[in-house]
C-alpha positions in Angstrom: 110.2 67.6 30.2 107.7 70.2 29.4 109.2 74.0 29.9 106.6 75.0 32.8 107.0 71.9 35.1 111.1 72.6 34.7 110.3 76.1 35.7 107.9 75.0 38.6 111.0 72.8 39.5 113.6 75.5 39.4 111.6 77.7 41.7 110.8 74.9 44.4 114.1 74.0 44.2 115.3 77.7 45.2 112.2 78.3 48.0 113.9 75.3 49.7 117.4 77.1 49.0 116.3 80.1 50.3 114.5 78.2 53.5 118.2 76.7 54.3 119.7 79.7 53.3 117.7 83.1 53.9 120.6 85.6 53.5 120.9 84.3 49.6 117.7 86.7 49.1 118.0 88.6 45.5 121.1 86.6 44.8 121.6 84.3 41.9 122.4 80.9 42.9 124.6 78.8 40.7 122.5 75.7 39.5 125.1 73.1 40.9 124.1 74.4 44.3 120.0 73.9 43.9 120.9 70.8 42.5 119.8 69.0 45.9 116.7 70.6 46.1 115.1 68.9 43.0 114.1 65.3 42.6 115.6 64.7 39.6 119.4 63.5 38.6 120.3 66.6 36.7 118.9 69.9 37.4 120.2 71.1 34.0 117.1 69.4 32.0 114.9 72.0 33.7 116.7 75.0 31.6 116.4 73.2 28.9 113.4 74.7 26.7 111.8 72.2 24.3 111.2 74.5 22.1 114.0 76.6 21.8 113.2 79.5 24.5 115.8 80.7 26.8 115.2 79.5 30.4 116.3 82.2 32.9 116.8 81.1 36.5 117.0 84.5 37.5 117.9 85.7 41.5 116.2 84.3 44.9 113.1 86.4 45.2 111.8 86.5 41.2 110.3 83.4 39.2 111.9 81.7 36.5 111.4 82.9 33.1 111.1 81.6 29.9 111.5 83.7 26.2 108.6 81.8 24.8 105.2 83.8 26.4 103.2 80.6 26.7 105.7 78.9 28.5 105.5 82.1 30.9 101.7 82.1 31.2 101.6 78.5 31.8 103.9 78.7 34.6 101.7 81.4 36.0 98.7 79.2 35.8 100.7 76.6 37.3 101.8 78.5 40.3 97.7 80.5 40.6 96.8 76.3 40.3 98.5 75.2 42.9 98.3 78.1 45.3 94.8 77.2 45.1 94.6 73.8 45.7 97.2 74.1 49.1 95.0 76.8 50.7 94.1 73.5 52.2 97.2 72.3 52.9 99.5 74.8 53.9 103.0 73.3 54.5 102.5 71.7 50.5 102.1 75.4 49.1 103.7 77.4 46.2 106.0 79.6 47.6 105.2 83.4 47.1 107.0 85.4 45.0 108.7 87.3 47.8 110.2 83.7 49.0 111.8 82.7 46.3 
């Protein structure tokens, strides 16, 4: 799995966390409990940098990082990418940095 689609899937996985759970704002969420937000078996494969970089999940409220800056960036273009394409279909947006 590519670094930025893990990253996209970490912070999808804690918008829906954060949907069920609203009060876990600026916490930091143990990955056994986003588990059953992702589609995947193992959430774990989504920290796992191909490269080498260190995946942060970091707290409810702030992206997902990566130590490698490309992975960064290309999560950024993922997330300016897909904001774009669901301004015509709201309920299948990127959540906003403030929801996650």
């Amino acid at each position: 799995m590519k670094c930025a689609m893990g990253l996209r899937m970490i912070a999808e996985a804690k918008q829906a966390y954060l949907v069920q759970h609203p009060e876990a704002k600026g916490q930091t969420i143990p990955l056994s409990e986003l588990q059953k937000y992702v589609g995947i078996p193992d959430i774990t494969v989504c920290t796992n940098c191909p490269t080498g970089g260190s995946v942060r999940v970091n707290p409810i409220g702030e992206l997902p990082t990566c130590s490698i800056a490309m992975h960064q960036k290309a999560i950024e273009k993922l997330e300016a990418e897909f904001k774009k394409e669901s301004a015509n279909h709201p309920s299948e947006r990127w959540p906003d940095e403030n929801e996650i």
